[in-house]
ZAMARGU-4260 file (C-alpha; in steps of 0.2 Angstrom, whole numbers, plus 5000, padded with zeros to 4 digits):
<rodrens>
0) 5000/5000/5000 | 5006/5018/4996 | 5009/5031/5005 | 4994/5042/4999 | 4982/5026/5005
5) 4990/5021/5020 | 4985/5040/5026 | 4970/5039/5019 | 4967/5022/5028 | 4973/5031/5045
10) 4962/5047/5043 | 4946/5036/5039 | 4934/5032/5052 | 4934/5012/5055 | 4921/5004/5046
15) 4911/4989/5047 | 4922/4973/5046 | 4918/4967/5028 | 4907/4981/5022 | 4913/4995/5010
20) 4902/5012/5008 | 4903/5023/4992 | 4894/5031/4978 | 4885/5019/4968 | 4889/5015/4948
25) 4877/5006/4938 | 4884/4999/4921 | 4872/4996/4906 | 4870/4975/4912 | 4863/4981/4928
30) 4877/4977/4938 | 4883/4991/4951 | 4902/4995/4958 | 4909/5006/4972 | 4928/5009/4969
35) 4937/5005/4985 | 4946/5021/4990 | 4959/5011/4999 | 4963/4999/4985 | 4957/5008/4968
40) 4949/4992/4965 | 4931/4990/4961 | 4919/4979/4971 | 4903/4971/4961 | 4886/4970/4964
45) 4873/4959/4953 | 4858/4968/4948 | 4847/4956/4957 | 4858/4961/4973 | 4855/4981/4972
50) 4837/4981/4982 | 4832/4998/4977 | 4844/5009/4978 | 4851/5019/4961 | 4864/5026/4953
55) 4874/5038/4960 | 4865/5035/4980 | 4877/5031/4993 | 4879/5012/4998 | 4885/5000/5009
60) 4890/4985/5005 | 4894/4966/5012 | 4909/4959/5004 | 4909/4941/4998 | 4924/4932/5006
65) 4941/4940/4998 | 4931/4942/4980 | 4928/4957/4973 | 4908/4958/4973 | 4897/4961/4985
70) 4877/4964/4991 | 4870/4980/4995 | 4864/4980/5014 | 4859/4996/5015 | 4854/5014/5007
75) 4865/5027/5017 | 4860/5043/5006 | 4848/5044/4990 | 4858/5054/4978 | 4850/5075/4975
80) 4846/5071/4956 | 4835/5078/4942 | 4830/5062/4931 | 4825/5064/4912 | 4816/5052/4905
85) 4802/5051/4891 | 4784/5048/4895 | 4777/5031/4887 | 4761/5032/4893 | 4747/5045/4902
90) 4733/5040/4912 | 4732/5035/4928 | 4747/5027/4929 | 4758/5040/4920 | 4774/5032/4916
95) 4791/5036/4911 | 4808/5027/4905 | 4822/5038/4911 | 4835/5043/4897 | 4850/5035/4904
100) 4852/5018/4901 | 4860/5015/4920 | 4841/5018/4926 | 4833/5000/4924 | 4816/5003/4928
105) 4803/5013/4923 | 4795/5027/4936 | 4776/5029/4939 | 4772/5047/4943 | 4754/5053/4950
110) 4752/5066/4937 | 4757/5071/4920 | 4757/5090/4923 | 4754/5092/4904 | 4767/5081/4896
115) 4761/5069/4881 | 4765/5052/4878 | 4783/5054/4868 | 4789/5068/4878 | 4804/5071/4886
120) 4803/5079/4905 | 4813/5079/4919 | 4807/5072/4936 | 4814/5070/4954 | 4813/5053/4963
125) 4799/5051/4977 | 4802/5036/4984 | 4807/5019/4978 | 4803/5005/4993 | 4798/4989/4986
130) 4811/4981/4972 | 4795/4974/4964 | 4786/4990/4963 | 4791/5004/4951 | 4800/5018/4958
135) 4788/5032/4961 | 4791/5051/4954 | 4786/5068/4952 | 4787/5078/4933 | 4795/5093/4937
140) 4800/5099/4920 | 4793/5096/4901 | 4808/5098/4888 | 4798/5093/4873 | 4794/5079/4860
145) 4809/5066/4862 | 4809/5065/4843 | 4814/5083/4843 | 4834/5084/4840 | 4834/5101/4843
150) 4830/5097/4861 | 4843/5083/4863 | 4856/5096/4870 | 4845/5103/4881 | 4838/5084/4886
155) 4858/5080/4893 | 4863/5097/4901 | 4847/5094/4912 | 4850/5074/4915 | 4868/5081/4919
160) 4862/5097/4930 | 4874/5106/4918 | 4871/5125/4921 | 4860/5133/4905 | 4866/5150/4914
165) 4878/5161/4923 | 4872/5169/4939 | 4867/5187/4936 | 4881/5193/4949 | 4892/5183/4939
170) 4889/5190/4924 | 4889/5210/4932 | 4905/5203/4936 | 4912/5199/4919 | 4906/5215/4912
175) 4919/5223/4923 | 4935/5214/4921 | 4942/5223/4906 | 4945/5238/4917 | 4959/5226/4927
180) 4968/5225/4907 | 4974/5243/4914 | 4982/5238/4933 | 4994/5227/4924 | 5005/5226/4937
185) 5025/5223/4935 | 5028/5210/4919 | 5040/5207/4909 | 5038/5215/4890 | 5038/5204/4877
190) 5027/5211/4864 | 5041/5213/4851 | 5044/5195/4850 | 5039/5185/4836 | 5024/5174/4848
195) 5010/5164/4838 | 4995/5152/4842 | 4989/5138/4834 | 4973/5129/4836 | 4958/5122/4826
200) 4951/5131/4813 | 4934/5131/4821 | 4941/5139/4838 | 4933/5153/4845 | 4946/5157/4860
205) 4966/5155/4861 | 4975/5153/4879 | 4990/5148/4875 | 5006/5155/4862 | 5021/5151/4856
210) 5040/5157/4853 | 5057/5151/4851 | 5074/5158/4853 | 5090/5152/4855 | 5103/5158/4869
215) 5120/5162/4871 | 5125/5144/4872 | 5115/5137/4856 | 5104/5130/4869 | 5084/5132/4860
220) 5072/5142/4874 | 5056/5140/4870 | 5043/5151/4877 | 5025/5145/4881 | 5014/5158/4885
225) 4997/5156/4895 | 4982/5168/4897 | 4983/5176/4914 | 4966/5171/4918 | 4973/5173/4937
230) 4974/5192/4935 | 4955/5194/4932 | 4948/5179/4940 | 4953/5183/4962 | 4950/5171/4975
235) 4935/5172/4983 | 4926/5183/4971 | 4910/5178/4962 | 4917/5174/4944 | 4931/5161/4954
240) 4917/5156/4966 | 4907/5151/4950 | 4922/5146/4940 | 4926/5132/4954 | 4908/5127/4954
245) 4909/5121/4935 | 4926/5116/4936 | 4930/5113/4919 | 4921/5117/4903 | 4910/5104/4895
250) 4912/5103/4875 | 4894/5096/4870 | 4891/5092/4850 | 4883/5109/4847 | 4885/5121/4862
255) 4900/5123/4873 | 4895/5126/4892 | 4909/5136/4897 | 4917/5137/4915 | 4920/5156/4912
260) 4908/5171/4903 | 4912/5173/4886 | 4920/5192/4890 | 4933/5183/4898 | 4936/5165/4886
265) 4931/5175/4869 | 4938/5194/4878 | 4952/5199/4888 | 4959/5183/4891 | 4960/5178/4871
270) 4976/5179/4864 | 4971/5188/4849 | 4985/5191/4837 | 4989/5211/4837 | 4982/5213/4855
275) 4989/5216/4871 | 4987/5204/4880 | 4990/5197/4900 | 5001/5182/4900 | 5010/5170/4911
280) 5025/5163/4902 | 5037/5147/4904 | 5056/5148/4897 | 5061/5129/4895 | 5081/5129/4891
285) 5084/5111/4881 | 5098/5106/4875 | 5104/5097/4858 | 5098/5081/4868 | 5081/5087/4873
290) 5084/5089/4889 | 5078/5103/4899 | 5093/5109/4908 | 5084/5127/4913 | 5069/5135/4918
295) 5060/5151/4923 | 5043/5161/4924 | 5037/5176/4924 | 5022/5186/4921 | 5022/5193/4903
300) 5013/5205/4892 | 5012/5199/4875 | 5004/5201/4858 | 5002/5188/4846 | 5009/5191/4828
305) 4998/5177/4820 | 4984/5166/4823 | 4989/5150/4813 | 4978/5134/4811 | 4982/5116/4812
310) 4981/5113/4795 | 4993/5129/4790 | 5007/5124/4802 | 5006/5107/4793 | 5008/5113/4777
315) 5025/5124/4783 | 5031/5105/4790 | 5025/5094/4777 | 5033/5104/4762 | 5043/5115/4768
320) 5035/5129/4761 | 5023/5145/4766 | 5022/5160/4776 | 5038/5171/4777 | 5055/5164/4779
325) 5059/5170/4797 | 5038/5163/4803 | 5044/5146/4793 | 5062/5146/4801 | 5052/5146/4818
330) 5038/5136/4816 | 5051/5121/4810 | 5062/5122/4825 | 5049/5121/4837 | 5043/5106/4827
335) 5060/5099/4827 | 5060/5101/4844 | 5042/5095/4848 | 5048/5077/4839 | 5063/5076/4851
340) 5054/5079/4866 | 5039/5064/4859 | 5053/5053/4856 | 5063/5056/4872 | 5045/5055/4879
345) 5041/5036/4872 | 5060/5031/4876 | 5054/5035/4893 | 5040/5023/4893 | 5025/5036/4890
350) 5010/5025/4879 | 5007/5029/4863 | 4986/5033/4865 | 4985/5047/4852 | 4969/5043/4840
355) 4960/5053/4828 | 4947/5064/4835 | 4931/5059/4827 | 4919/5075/4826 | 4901/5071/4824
360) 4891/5083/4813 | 4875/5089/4815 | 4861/5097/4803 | 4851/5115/4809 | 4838/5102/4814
365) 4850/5095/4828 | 4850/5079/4818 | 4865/5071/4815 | 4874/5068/4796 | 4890/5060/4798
370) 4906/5059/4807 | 4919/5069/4801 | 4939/5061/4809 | 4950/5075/4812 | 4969/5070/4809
375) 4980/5071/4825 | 4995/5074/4815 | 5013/5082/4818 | 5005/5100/4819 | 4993/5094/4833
380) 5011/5085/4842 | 5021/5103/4840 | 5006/5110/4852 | 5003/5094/4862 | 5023/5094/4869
385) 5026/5109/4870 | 5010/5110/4882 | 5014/5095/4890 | 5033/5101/4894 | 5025/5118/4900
390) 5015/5108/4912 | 5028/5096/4919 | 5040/5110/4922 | 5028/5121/4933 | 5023/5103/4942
395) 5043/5101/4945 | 5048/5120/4951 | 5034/5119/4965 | 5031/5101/4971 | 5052/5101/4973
400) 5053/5115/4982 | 5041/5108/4995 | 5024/5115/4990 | 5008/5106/4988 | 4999/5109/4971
405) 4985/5101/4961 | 4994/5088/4951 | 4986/5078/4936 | 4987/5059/4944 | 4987/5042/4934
410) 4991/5028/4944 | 4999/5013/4936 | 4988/4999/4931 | 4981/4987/4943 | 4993/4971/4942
415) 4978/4961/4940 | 4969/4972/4925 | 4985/4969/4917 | 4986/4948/4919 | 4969/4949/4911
420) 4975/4960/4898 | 4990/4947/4895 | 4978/4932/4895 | 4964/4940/4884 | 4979/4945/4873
425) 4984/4926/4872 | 4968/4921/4868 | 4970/4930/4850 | 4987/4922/4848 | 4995/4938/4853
430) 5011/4936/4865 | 5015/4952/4870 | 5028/4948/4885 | 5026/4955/4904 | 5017/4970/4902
435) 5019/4976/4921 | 5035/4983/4914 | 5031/5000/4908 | 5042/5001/4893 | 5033/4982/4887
440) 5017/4990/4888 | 5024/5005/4878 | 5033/4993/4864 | 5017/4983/4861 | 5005/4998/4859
445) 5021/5003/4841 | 5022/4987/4839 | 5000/4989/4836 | 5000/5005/4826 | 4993/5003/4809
450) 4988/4985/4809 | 4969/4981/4808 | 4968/4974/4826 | 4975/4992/4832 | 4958/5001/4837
455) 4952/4986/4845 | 4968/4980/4855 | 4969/5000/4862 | 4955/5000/4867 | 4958/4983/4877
460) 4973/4992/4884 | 4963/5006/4889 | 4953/4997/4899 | 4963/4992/4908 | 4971/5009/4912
465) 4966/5018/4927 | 4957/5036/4923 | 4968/5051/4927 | 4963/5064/4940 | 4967/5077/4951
470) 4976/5076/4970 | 4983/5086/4981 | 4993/5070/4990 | 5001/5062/4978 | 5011/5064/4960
475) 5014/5058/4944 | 5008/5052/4927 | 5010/5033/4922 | 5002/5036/4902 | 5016/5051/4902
480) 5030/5043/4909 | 5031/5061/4921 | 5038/5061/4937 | 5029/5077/4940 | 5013/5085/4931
485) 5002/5096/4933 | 4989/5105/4924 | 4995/5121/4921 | 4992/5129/4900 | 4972/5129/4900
490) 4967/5142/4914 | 4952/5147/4903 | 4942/5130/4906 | 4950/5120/4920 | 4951/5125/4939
495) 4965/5117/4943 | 4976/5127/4929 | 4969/5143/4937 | 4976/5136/4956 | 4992/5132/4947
500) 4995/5149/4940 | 4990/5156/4957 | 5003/5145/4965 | 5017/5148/4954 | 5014/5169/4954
505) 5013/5167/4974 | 5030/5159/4972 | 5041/5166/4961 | 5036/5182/4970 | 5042/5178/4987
510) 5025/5173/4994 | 5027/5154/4995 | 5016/5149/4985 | 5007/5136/4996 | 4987/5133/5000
515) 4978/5126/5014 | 4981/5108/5012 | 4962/5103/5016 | 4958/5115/5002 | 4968/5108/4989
520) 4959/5092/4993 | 4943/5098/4991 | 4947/5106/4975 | 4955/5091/4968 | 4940/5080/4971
525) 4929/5091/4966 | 4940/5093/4948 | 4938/5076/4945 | 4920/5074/4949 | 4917/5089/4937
530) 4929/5080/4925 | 4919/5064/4925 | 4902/5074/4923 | 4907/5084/4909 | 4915/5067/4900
535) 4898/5057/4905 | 4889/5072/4897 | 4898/5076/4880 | 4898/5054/4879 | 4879/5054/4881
540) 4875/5067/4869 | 4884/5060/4856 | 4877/5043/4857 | 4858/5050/4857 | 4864/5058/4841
545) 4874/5040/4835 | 4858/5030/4840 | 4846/5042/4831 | 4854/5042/4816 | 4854/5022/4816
550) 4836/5023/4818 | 4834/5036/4806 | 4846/5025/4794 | 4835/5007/4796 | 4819/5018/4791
555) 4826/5027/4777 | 4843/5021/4768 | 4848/5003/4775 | 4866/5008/4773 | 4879/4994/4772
560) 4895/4999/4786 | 4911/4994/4787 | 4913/4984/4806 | 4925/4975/4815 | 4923/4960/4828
565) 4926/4966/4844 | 4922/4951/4856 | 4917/4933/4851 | 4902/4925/4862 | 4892/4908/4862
570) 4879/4918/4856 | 4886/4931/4842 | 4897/4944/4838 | 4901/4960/4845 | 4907/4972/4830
575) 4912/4990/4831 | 4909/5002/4817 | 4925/5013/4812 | 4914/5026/4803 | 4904/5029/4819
580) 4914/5025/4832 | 4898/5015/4838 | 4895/4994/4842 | 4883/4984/4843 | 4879/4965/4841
585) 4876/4952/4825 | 4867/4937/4833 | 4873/4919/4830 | 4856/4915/4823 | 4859/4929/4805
590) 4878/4921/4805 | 4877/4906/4795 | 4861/4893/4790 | 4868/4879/4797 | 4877/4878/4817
595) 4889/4888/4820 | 4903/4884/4834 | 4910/4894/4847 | 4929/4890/4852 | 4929/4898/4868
600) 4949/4896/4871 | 4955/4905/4852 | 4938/4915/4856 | 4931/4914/4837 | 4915/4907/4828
605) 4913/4896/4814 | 4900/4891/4803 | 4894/4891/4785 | 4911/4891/4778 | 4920/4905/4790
610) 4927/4907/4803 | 4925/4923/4815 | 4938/4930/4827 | 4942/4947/4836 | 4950/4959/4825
615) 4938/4951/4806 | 4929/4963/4795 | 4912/4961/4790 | 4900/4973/4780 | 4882/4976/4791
620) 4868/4982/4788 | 4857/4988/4806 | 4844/4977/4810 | 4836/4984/4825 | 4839/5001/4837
625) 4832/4998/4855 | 4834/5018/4858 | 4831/5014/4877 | 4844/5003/4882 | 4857/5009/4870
630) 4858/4993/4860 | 4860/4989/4842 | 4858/4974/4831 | 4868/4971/4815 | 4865/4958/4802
635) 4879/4954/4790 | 4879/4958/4772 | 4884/4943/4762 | 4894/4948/4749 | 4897/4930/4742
640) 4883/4916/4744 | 4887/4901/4759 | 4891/4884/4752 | 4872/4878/4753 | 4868/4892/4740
645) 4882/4889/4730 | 4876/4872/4730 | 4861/4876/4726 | 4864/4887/4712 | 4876/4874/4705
650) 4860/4863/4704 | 4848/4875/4695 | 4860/4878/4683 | 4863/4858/4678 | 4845/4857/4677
655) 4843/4873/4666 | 4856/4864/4653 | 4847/4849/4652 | 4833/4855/4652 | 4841/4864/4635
660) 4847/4848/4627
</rodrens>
């Protein structure tokens, strides 16, 4: 056991002998998991085990000898929630299916306060006391028909209690925060250096900049310069009140719900090229090796000389071409340097889980059209490390000089998660040596790149990865191979950036830099809970819109898709849809007409002449969309006829020629 668990162990209250209390999980089967704060690990309880309690309530559970499941004893807390669901019927027993799939039952509520059968409303929970009754609830709320698209949006932020507003105070806040762009304070000067951003076409608002130089001893500098969100946003006030609240910004499919007004994220903190801007800047000596051998921070004033988008800064790397010869020059050593710092990265051990962004697209209806994959190519990596070596820097200056920060956290796999990995990996023939060792784990994820197995055995290692977070006890990032990180370049829309830049001004002015500790706890639990809503949200939207369009797509086109076997089962396939990033299952039943046989140890089915295994392509068609539980079923496409109809064709034709002599 760790240090950070051993305290935690000590400052914890003594609980029941074989119990464990936590917040309740539900996955889509209707099994629930608490995650042991002690262990990390996560203890299981069958559906039929749950009694009544639901997602998100507090629990305790009665451990099963040394196992890792469990059964519920008792309800400690009922969870504050708003519930969306749709109403499937009206009259005296008015009913309604919650939206989220984690919610297995069904509420009755006394009244339907106006809503139709097929809306969509938001309820609270009443009570839920017998296991063989329906949960009983109250509507609250009507959002509108559920076969609106437009109102998806709207359906998830409510199901999420994301804020549709900021307070009025809030707002009188941010009207006056261009008046501090005038109380500077002391910084260091840098508008006449050539400083630049780059980020997506589509971006609205730009927090962080670049520049490069080289000092007196050939070393390359590189400056990364951060929007001084810190200078407008004080403690205590109502804009970091608020901004802590949200936490982070949530990126939904058409809205962005933001963790500060837009006077600030689109205004005064934008690093908008030809504009003065407040800054917070990191000078990162490397030498010819990579190596930072030097750095310092200061508070800057800046001014962009060019807003550049991926796709420009791509074009300057690929051909060596475009935009002046002093703009080119730069942009080419800080992409020199940004491949030096990948590679010395992955030498290290860091895991190689870059993938394409898939962007879904959407209509003026709200109704989804395609997916469009957005590259994440060399001109993404030259922002990407230099980011990532801004961040580990500011982590290493304060946690080695003794202060307490937020750090970004992710533990190293669970021994166990990775033996599975091993053996599941095995299973497809794959030998891929002892992957506790870091580097192994590194080697096997190059070895993957570019083979058709390589989305489907990430996503196996990624599962088996625990999910990053923030702490206030403990360092260091296993996916990065860094000692010390920290979230420091994206103040705008994470609150443990904001801290961070708080911190480092604190110290590098003598004040020292440190927080209460409790607080920092706080503030890093809270992060991460805000982190996991805000991922659970943007996830959800985009599968309403995925699931819609399969719907839309059995009624209207039939399309055939490209999938790939995910997971072989006794009774079908499991296939995963590249185009969509979206599964579903093709039954053993609409495999083959005659039996099919499921080889449980090389995991693959076989029947009518082929033989299935993880990682085989197949073209589909959908079958059917069960929009409630977030299931769909795929038949395949037969592109050539089985050996029965060959068989039988080979006979009508025989008979068609003699019936011709």
């Amino acid at each position: 056991m760790n240090k950070r668990k051993e305290k935690l162990r000590r400052r914890q209250a003594p609980r029941e002998t074989g119990t464990m209390t936590g917040r309740l999980r539900v996955a889509r089967n209707g099994a629930g998991y608490l995650v042991d704060p002690e262990t990390d690990k996560a203890v299981w309880i069958e559906e039929r085990d749950l009694g009544t309690a639901l997602p998100d309530d507090t629990v305790t559970v009665k451990l099963k000898g040394a196992g890792d499941e469990g059964v519920l004893i008792r309800i400690d807390a009922r969870a504050p929630r708003s519930i969306v669901g749709t109403v499937t019927a009206v009259g005296r027993f008015t009913r309604v299916q919650p939206l989220n799939p984690a919610y297995r039952q069904e509420f009755t509520v006394p009244g339907a306060r106006g809503a139709r059968a097929g809306d969509r409303v938001v309820m609270r929970l009443v009570r839920w006391e017998n296991r063989h009754l329906a949960p009983e609830g109250e509507i609250t709320d009507i959002i509108g028909p559920q076969d609106d698209p437009s109102l998806d949006t709207l359906a998830v932020m409510k199901q999420y209690d994301l804020p549709e507003s900021f307070p009025r105070g809030v707002l009188d806040a941010a009207e006056h925060v261009s008046a501090r762009l005038a109380e500077p304070g002391k910084r260091l000067d840098l508008r006449r250096k050539f400083i630049f951003t780059c980020d997506p076409a589509s971006a609205r608002d730009y927090d962080d900049a670049l520049s490069l130089e080289t000092d007196k001893q050939g070393n390359r500098v590189l400056g990364v310069h951060i929007a001084d969100v810190s200078h407008f946003v004080t403690p205590g006030s109502a804009l970091d009140k608020e901004a802590y609240r949200r936490s982070t910004s949530v990126y939904l499919v058409d809205k962005v719900v933001p963790m500060l007004p837009e006077q600030l994220s689109n205004g005064v903190c934008s690093l908008v090229p030809g504009q003065d801007r407040l800054a917070f800047s990191a000078f990162l000596t490397f030498d010819a090796k990579g190596a930072c051998v030097a750095r310092r921070f200061a508070k800057s004033v800046i001014r962009s000389k060019a807003r550049f988008t991926y796709e420009q800064v791509m074009e300057v790397i690929s051909t060596k071409q475009g935009q002046k010869p002093n703009v080119r020059k730069t942009i080419l050593a800080i992409h020199e340097l940004a491949q030096q710092l990948r590679r010395n990265r992955f030498a290290a051990g860091a895991l190689d889980m870059d993938v394409p962004e898939a962007q879904i697209l959407i209509d003026e209806k709200g109704m989804m059209t395609g997916i469009e994959v957005r590259p994440y190519d060399e001109s993404h990596q030259l922002v990407e490390e230099c980011m990532v070596a801004a961040n580990e820097a500011v982590a290493k200056e304060l946690w080695t000089r003794g202060v307490k920060i937020l750090a970004r956290l992710h533990e190293p796999p669970d021994p166990e998660k990775l033996e599975d990995l091993r053996a599941n990996l095995a299973k497809l023939g794959i030998s891929c040596g002892d992957l506790s060792q870091q580097k192994n784990l590194a080697r096997f994820l190059e070895k993957i790149k570019g083979s058709p197995l390589e989305g489907t055995l990430s996503v196996m290692v990624l599962r088996s990865m625990k999910r990053a977070l923030y702490s206030a006890e403990q360092i260091g990032h296993f996916g990065l191979a860094k000692k010390f990180y920290a979230h420091f370049t994206s103040p705008i829309r994470r609150y443990p950036d904001l801290v961070l830049h708080r911190q480092l001004a604190s110290w590098i002015s003598g004040g020292g830099g440190r927080l209460d500790f409790g607080w920092l706890k706080r503030a890093a639990q809270n992060a991460s809970e805000r982190e996991q809503v805000a991922d659970d949200a943007e996830r959800a939207l985009d599968e309403i819109k995925k699931y819609r369009y399969l719907e839309e797509d059995l009624r209207a086109r039939g399309s055939v898709f490209d999938a790939v076997v995910s997971k072989c089962t006794r009774y079908g396939l499991f296939v995963d849809l590249p185009a969509l990033a979206v599964g579903g299952m093709v039954h053993i039943s609409k495999l083959a007409d005659d039996f099919v046989r499921f080889d449980e140890f090389h995991e693959t089915l076989a029947g009518g002449g082929r033989t299935w295994s993880v990682g085989a392509k197949l073209k589909v068609r959908v079958e059917k969309v069960d929009f409630d539980r977030r299931q769909v079923d795929f038949v395949p496409v037969v592109e050539r006829p089985d050996r029965k109809i060959q068989a039988k064709a080979k006979r009508n034709q025989t008979s068609r020629r003699r019936s011709r002599k």
